[in-house]
C-alpha positions in Angstrom: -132.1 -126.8 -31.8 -135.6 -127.6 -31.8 -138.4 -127.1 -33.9 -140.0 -124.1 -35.2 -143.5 -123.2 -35.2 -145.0 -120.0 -36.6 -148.6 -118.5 -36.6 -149.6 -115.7 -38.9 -152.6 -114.4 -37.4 -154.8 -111.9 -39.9 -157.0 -109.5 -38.5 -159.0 -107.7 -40.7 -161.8 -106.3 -38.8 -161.3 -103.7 -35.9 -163.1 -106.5 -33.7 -161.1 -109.2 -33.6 -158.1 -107.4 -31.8 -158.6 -108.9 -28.8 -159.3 -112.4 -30.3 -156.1 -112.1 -31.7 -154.1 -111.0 -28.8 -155.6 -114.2 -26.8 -154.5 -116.2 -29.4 -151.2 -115.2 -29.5 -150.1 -114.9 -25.7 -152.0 -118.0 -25.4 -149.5 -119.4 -28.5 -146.5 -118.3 -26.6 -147.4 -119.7 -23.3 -147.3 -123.5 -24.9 -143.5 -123.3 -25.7 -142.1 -126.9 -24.8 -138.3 -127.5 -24.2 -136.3 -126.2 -27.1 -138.7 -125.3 -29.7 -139.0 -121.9 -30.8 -142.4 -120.4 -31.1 -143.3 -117.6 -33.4 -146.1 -115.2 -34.2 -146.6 -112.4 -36.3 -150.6 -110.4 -36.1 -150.9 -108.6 -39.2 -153.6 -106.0 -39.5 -155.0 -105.3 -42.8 -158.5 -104.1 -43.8 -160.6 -101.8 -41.1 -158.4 -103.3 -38.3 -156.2 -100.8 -38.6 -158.6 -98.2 -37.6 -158.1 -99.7 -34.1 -154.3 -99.6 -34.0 -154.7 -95.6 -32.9 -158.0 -95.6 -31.0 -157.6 -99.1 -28.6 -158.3 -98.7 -24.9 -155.4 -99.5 -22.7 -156.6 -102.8 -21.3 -155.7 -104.0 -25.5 -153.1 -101.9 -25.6 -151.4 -103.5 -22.9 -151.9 -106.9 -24.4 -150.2 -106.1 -27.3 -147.5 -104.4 -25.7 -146.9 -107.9 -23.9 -146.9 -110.1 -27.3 -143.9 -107.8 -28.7 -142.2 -108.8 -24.7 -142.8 -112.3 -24.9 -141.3 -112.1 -28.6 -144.2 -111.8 -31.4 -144.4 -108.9 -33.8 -147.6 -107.0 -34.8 -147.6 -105.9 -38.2 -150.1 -103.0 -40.0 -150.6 -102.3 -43.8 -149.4 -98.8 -45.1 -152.1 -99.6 -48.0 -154.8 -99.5 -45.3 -153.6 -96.4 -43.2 -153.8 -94.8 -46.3 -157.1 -95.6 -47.1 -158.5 -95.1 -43.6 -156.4 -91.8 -43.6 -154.2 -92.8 -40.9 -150.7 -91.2 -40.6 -147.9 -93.5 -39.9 -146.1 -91.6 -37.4 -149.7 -92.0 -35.1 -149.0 -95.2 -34.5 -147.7 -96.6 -31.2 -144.1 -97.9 -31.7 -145.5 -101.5 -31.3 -146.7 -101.6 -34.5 -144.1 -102.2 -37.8 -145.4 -101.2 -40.8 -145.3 -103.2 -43.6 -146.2 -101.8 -47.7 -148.9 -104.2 -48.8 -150.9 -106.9 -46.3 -152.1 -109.1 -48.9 -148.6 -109.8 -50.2 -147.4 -109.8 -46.6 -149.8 -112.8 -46.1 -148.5 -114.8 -49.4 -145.0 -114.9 -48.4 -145.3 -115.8 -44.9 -147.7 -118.6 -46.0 -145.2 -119.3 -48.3 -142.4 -119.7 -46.0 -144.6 -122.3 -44.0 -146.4 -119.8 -41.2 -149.6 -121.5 -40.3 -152.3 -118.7 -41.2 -155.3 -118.4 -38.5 -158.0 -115.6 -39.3 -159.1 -115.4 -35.4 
């Protein structure tokens, strides 16, 4: 097997969505022979405002990241504070407890963290 590469990307504003997408399809896209690519987006912060009100063009992008393998990842901690109910959210989206601590331990597993 070849080798692994992973990219966390944070996004915590509601505008760097689409930065973000483009950064991971454009990740995915570079996969060379048998290495295994990896990406996980993980909205904390005012980003996750955006996870219930994006327009379909986004929406769609995202959608195509979880297909081509990545995973997209939402703090419960910010719903809350933003007043978001889980159950709103697109099936696309996991939600994790706590974004901050998600962010330490994939760092500390090795994922390369990019803040597009």
């Amino acid at each position: 097997m070849g080798k692994t590469l992973k990219l966390l990307l944070h996004i915590a504003s509601a505008d760097r969505w689409l930065a973000a997408s483009t950064n991971a399809l454009n990740f995915l896209k570079t996969q060379q022979g048998n290495e295994k690519l990896e990406v996980v987006l993980l909205a904390n912060g005012d980003a996750v405002t955006h996870c219930i009100q994006c327009d379909r063009e986004l929406f769609d992008r995202l959608r195509q990241v979880i297909l081509d393998g990545g995973e997209i990842r939402v703090c419960a901690n910010a719903l809350a504070a933003f007043s978001i109910p889980q159950k709103r959210l697109p099936e696309i989206f996991t939600v994790i407890p706590s974004g901050i601590r998600e962010l330490v331990l994939l760092q500390g597993e090795g994922w390369a963290y990019v803040r597009p």
